[in-house]
C-alpha positions in Angstrom: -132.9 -4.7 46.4 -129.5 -2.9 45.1 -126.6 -4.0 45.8 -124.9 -4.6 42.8 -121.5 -2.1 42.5 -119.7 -0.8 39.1 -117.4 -3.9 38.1 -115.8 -1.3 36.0 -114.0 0.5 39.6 -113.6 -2.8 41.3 -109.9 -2.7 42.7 -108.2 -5.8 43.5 -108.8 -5.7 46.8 -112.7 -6.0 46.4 -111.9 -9.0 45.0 -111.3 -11.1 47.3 -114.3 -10.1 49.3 -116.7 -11.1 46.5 -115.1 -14.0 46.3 -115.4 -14.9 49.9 -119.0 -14.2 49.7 -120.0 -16.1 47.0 -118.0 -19.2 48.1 -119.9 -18.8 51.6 -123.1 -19.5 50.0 -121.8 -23.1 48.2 -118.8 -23.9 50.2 -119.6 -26.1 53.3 -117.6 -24.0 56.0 -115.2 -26.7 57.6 -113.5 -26.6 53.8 -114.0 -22.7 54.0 -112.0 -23.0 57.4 -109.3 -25.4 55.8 -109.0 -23.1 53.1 -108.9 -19.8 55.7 -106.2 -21.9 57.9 -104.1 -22.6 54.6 -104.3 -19.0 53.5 -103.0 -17.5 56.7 -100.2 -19.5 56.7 -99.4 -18.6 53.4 -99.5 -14.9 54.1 -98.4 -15.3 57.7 -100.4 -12.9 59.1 -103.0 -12.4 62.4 -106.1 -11.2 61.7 -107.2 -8.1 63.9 -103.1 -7.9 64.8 -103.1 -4.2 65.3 -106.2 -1.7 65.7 -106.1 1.6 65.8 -108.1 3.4 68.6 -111.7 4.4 67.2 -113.9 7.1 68.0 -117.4 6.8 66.8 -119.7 9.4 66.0 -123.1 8.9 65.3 -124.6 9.1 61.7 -128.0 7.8 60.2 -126.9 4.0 59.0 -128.1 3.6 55.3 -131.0 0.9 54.7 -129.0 -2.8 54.5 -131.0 -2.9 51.3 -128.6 -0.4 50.0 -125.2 -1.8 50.7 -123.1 -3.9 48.9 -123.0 -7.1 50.9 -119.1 -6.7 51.0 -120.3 -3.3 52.8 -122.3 -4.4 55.7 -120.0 -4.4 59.2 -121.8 -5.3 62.3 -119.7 -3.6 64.2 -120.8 -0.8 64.1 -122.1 0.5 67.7 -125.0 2.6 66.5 -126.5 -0.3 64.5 -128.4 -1.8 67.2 -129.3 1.9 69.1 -130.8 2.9 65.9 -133.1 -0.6 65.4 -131.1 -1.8 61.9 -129.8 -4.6 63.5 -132.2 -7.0 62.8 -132.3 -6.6 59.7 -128.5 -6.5 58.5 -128.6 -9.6 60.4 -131.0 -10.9 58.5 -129.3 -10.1 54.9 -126.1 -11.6 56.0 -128.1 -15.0 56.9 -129.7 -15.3 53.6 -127.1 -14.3 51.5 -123.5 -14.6 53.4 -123.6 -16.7 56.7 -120.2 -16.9 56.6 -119.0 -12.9 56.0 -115.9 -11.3 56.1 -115.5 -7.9 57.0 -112.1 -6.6 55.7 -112.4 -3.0 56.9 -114.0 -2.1 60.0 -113.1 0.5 62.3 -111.6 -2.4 64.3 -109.8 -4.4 61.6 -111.3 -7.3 59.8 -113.3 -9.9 61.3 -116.1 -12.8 60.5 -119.4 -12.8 61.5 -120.8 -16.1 61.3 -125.1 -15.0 61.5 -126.8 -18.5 61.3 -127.4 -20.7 64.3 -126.1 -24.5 63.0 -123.2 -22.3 61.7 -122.7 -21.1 65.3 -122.7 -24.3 67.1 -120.3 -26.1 64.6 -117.4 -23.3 65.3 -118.8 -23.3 69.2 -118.1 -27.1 69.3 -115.0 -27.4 67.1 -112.6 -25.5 69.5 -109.8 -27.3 67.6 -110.5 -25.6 64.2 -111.6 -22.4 65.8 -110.3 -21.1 68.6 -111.6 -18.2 71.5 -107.9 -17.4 72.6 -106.6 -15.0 72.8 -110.2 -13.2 72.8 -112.9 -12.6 71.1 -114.0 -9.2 71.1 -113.3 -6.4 68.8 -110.9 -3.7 69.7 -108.2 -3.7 71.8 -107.3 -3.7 76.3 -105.5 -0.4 76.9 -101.8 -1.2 76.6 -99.8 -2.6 79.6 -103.5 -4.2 80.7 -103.6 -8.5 80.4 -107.0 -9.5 80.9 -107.5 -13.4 81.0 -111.6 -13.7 80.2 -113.1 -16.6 80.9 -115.3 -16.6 77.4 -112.2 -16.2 75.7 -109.9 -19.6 76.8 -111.0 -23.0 74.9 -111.2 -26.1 76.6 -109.6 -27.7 78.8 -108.9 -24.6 80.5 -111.9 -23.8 80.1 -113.9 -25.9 80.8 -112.5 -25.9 84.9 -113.2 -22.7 84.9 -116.6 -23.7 83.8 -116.9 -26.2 86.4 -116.0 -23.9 89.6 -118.8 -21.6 88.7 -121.7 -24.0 87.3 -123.6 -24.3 90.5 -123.9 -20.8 90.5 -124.7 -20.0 87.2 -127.9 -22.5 86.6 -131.2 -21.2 85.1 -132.9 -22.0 88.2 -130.1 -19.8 90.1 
């Protein structure tokens, strides 16, 4: 596997990033949140507060294999219409569950790729919240969409409650 990068052009700003990384792998994530929720005060800063407007076009995605982890963003469309999904997935599991992405097309963002991982930020809507969404990119301006997915309980979970008849397995 190659991933290492030439410590000798590193900028500041890849930093950080490594850092991040590396402290995923040891760092049990409710202190990684603390830590996240300290930081952002600090700074006082939104993550994802502007985006600008992205046009994709299509290009052959490099092997995960040869990325620096840092390098990997999921959000890229083409990823999943080209079959490379599964396994850029699967890198970030084994090496960086927790994995900040400081420069995508749509601004930085965390994937968080293993499945306890995912129910501990799913259940913990006081440390993590959905609102006021949770997609990447942005509505056209002038256009307010309240989504369902996107509001934290206890508004959420009436919402929940008026469609859950509906919305059964069996249904």
């Amino acid at each position: 596997m190659s991933t290492s990068t030439n410590t000798n052009t590193n900028t500041n700003n890849d930093i950080p990033a490594k850092i991040i990384n590396v402290t995923s792998k040891i760092v049990p994530m409710h202190l990684q949140i603390k830590a996240l929720k300290h930081l952002m005060k600090v700074k006082k800063k939104t993550i994802g507060a502007s985006r600008p407007q992205v046009n994709f076009a299509e290009t052959d995605l490099p092997d995960v294999n040869d990325l620096a982890i840092e390098d990997i963003d999921t959000s890229n469309p083409f990823l999943y219409r080209q079959g490379k999904s599964s396994s850029y997935l699967k890198r970030l599991r084994d090496e960086a569950p927790v994995h900040y992405q400081k420069s995508s097309a749509f601004g930085p963002f965390w994937s968080i790729t293993r499945y306890e991982d995912i129910v501990f930020v799913d259940k913990n809507h006081e440390l993590f919240s959905s609102e006021p969404q949770i997609t990447l990119g942005e509505f056209p301006e002038g256009l307010s969409v309240e989504m369902f997915i996107a509001m934290d309980p206890p508004k959420h979970d009436v919402q929940r409650r008026a469609v859950q008849g509906v919305l059964r397995p069996r249904t």
